[in-house]
C-alpha positions as CSV (number, residue, x, y, z in Angstrom):
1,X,167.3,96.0,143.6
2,X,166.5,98.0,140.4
3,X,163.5,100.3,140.1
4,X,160.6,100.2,138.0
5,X,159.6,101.9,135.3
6,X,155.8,103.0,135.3
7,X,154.3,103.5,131.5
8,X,151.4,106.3,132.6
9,X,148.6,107.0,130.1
10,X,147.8,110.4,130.6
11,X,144.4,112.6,128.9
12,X,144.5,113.2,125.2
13,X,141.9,115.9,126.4
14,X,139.4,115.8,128.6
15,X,141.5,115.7,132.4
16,X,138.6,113.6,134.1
17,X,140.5,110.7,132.0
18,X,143.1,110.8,133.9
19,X,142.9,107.1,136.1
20,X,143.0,107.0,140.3
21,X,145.8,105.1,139.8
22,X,148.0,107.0,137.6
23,X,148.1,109.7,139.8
24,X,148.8,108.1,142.9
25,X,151.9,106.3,141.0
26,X,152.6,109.8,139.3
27,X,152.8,111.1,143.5
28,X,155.2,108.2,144.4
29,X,157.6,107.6,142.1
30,X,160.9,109.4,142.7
31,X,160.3,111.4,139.3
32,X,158.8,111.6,136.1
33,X,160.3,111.4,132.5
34,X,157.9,113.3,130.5
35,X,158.0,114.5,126.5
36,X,157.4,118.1,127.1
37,X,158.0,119.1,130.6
38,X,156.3,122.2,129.9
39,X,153.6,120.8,129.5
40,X,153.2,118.4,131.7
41,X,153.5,120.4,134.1
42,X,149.9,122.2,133.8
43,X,148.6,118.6,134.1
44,X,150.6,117.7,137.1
45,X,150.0,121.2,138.5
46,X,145.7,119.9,138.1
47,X,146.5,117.3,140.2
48,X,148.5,118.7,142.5
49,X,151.7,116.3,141.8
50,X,154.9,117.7,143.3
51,X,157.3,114.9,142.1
52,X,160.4,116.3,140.1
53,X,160.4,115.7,136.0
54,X,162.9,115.7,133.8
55,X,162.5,115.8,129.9
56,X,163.0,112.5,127.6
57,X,161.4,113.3,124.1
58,X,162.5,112.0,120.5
59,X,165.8,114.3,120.1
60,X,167.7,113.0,123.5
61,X,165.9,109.5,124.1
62,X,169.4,107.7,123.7
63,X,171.2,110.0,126.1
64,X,168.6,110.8,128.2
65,X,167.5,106.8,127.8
66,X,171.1,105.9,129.3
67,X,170.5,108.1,132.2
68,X,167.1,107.2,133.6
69,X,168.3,103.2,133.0
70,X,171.4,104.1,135.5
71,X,169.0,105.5,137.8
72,X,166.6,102.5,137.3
73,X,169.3,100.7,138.6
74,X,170.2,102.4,141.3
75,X,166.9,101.1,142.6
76,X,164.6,104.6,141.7
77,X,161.3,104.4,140.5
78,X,160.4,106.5,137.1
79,X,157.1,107.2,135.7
80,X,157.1,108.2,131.4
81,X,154.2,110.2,130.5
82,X,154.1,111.6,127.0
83,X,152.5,114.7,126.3
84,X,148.7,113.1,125.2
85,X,147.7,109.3,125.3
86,X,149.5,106.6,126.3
87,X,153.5,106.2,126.8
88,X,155.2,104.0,123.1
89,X,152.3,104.8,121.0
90,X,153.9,106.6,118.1
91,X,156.3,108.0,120.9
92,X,160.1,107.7,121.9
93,X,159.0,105.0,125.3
94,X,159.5,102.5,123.3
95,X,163.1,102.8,123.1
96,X,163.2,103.3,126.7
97,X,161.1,100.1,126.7
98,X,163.3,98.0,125.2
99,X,166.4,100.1,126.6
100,X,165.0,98.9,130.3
101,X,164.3,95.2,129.0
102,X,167.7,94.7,128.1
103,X,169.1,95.9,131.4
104,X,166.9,93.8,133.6
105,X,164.6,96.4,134.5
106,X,160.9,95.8,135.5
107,X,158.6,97.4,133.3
108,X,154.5,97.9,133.6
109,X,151.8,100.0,132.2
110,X,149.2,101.9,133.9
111,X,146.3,101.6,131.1
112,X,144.5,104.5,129.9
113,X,143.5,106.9,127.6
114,X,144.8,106.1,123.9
115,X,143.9,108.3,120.8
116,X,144.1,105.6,118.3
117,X,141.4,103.0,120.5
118,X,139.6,106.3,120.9
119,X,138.8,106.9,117.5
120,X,138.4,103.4,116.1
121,X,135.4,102.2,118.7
122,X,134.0,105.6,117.3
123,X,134.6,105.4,113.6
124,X,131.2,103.0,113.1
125,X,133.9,101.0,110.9
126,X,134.8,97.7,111.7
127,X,137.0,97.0,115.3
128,X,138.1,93.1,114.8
129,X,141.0,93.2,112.8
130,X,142.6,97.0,112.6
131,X,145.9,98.4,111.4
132,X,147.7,101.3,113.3
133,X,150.0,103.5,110.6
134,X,150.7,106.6,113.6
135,X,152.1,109.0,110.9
136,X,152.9,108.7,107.7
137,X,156.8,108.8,107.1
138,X,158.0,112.0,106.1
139,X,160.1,110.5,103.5
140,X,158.9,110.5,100.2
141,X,160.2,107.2,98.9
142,X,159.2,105.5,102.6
143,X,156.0,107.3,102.0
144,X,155.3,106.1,99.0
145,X,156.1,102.0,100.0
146,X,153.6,102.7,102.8
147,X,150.8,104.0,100.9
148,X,151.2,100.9,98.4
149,X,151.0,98.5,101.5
150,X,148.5,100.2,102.8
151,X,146.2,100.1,99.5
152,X,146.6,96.2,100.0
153,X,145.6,96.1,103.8
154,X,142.0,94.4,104.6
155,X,141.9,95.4,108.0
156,X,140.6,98.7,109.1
157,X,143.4,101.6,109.1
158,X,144.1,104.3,111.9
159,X,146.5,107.3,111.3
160,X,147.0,110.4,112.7
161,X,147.5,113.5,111.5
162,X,148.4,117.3,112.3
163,X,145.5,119.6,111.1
164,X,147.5,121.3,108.5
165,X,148.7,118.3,106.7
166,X,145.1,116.9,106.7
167,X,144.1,117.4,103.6
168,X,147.6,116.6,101.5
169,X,147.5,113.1,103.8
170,X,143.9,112.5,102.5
171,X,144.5,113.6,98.8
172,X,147.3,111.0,99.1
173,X,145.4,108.1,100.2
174,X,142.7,109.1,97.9
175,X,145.0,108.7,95.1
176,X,146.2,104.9,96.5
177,X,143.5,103.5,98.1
178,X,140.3,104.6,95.9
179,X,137.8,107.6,96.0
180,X,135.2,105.3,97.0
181,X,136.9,104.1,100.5
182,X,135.0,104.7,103.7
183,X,136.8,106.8,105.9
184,X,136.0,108.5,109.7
185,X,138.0,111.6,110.2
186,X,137.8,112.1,114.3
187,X,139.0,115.4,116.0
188,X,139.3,117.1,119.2
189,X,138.8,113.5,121.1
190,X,137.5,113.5,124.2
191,X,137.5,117.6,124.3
192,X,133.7,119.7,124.5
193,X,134.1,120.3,120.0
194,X,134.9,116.2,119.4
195,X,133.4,115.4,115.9
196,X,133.8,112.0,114.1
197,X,132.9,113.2,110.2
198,X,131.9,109.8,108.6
199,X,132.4,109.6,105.0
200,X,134.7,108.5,101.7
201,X,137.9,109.7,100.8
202,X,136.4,111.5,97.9
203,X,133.9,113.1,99.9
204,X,136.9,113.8,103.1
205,X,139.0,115.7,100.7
206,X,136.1,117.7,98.7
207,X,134.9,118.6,102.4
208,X,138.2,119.9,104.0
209,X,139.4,121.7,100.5
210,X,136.4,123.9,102.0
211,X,136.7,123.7,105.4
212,X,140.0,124.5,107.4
213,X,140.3,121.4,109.8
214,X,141.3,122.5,113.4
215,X,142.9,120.2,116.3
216,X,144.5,117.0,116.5
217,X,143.0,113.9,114.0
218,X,143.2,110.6,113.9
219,X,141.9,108.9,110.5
220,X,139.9,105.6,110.9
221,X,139.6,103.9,107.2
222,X,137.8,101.4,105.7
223,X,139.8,98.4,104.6
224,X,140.2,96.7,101.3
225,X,137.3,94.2,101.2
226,X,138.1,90.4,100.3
227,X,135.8,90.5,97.0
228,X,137.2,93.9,95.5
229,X,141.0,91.4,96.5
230,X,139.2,88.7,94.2
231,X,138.3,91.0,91.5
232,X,141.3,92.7,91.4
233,X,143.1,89.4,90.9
234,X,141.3,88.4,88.2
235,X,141.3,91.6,86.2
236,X,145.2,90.8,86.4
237,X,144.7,87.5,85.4
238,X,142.5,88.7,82.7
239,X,144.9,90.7,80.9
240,X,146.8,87.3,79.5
241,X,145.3,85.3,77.0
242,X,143.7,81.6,78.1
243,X,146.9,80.7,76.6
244,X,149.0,82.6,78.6
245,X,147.7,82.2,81.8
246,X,147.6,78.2,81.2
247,X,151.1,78.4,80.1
248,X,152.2,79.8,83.6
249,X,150.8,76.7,85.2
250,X,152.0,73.6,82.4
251,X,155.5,75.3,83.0
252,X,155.1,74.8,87.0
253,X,155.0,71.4,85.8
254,X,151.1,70.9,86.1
255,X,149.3,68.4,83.6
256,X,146.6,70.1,81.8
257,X,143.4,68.8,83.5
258,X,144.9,70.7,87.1
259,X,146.4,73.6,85.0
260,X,142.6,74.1,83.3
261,X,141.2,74.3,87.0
262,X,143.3,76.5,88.2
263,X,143.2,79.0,85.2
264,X,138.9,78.5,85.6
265,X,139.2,79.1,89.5
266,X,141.5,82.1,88.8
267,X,139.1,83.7,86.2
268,X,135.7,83.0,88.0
269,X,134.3,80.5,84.9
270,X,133.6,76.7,84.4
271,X,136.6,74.3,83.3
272,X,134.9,74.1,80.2
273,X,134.8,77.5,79.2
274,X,138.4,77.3,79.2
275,X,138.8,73.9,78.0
276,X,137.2,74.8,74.3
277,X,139.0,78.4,74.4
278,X,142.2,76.6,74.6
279,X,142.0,73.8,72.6
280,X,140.2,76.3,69.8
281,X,144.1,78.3,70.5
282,X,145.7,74.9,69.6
C-alpha cells in the first residue's frame, strides 16, 4: 500500500500556534518535505522533532515532486510544511497535491494556522463572500488583467505582500480600484508588534509614503459595492443618446414598448421620460 501525504499547517508567527496534532504527525511520519529546510529546522528543533527533511520549494517541485510520489508509493508517509501558514496557499503543495491525486495517493490536511483567514476575520471588512489574489503577478501585462478584474470584484479582496513592495502594490490598486476604497493593511500576524491599520487606499498610500512598512502583509480590501456596479452602468449607458441606447435594443429584435423599458430600467427613470424623449428624436 502507498503512503500518505500529510498537508501540515505550521505558525506564520507566534509558535504556540503550532496544533497537538501537527506535531505528533510531524514525529511519525518517515520524513518531511519542507520549503526551506533551513528554516524549518529551528521550528522542528522547538519542538524537538528528529524526523529527516528534505527540501521541495518552487524551483525543484517537478523533480523533487516525482521523487517524494515514488516514495509515496513505496508505502512512506510524508509530511509538507511550508515555511509560514498552511501547505498550497500561494505555495508549490499544490502541485504535489495534484501530482499525488493522480498517482493514487491518499492525501489529508492537518488544519491550522493560515495568514490569509488571519487577516480577513481581523480586517472589520466583511467575511461572507471574500476573494484571495496571494501575490500580484510579477508580469506586467498579467498584472495589469488582474488589477482590471479585480476593480470589478464585489467580494472582499486579500493579498499579500513583501514590505518593500507595499507601497508600489497600493499605489497600483489605488490607481484601479478608487482612492476612496476601504482597505485593512495587517502585519506581523500573530507576532508581539501585529497591527491591522484600517483605512482607504488614499489614506494607505499617503501613510506608508511616510512610514517604512516592516514584516510580512497581507491586504484585506473593501469590495466594489452593488450600487457604485449600478451607477457605473448607467453612467455608461448614459453616454448614448435615448436614441442610441433604444436602437441597441429594436436591433435585438425588441418591439418598442419592451425596448422603452429596458432603456428606463437601464437609466434609472420612468418609461415615460423616455417615451417623449424619443418620440421628440423622431
Amino acid at each position: 500500500m502507498s503512503g500518505t501525504l500529510y498537508l501540515c499547517a505550521t505558525p506564520i508567527g507566534n509558535l504556540e500556534d503550532m496544533t497537538f496534532r501537527v506535531i505528533r504527525t510531524l514525529k511519525e511520519v518517515d520524513f518531511i518535505a519542507a520549503e526551506d529546510t533551513r528554516n524549518s529546522i529551528k521550528l522542528l528543533n522547538h519542538f524537538e522533532i528528529r524526523t529527516p527533511m528534505t527540501s521541495y520549494h518552487e524551483h525543484n517541485k517537478y523533480e523533487k515532486g516525482r521523487k517524494i510520489v515514488e516514495r509515496l508509493l513505496a508505502g512512506e508517509n510524508v509530511a509538507l510544511i511550508t515555511d509560514a501558514g498552511t501547505p498550497g496557499i500561494s505555495d508549490p503543495g499544490e502541485e504535489l497535491v495534484k501530482m499525488c491525486y493522480e498517482a493514487g495517493i491518499k492525501v489529508t490536511s492537518l488544519p491550522g494556522a493560515a495568514a490569509c483567514v488571519t487577516a480577513l476575520t481581523l480586517s472589520g471588512l466583511p467575511t461572507r463572500r471574500f476573494a484571495f489574489e496571494a501575490f500580484l503577478p510579477n508580469d506586467k501585462k498579467e498584472r495589469a488583467n488582474v488589477l482590471e478584474e479585480l476593480a470589478r470584484e464585489t467580494r472582499t479582496m486579500v493579498l499579500y505582500e513583501a514590505p518593500h513592495r507595499l507601497l508600489k502594490t497600493l499605489e497600483l490598486l489605488k490607481h484601479h480600484l478608487g482612492e476612496e476604497r476601504a482597505v485593512s493593511v495587517c502585519r506581523e500576524l500573530t507576532k508581539r508588534h501585529e497591527t491591522v491599520f484600517r483605512s482607504t487606499l488614499g489614506e494607505a498610500v499617503s501613510y506608508y509614503g511616510e512610514h517604512e512598512p516592516k514584516g510580512e502583509c497581507v491586504l484585506v480590501i473593501e469590495g466594489k459595492s452593488r450600487e457604485q456596479e449600478r451607477r457605473e452602468e448607467r453612467a455608461r449607458w448614459e453616454e448614448l443618446s435615448i436614441e442610441e441606447h433604444m436602437e441597441v435594443y429594436l436591433s435585438q429584435g425588441m418591439d418598442k414598448k419592451e425596448a422603452m423599458k429596458k432603456v428606463a430600467k437601464d437609466r434609472g427613470v420612468a418609461k415615460r421620460e423616455i417615451y417623449q424623449e424619443f418620440i421628440m428624436a423622431r
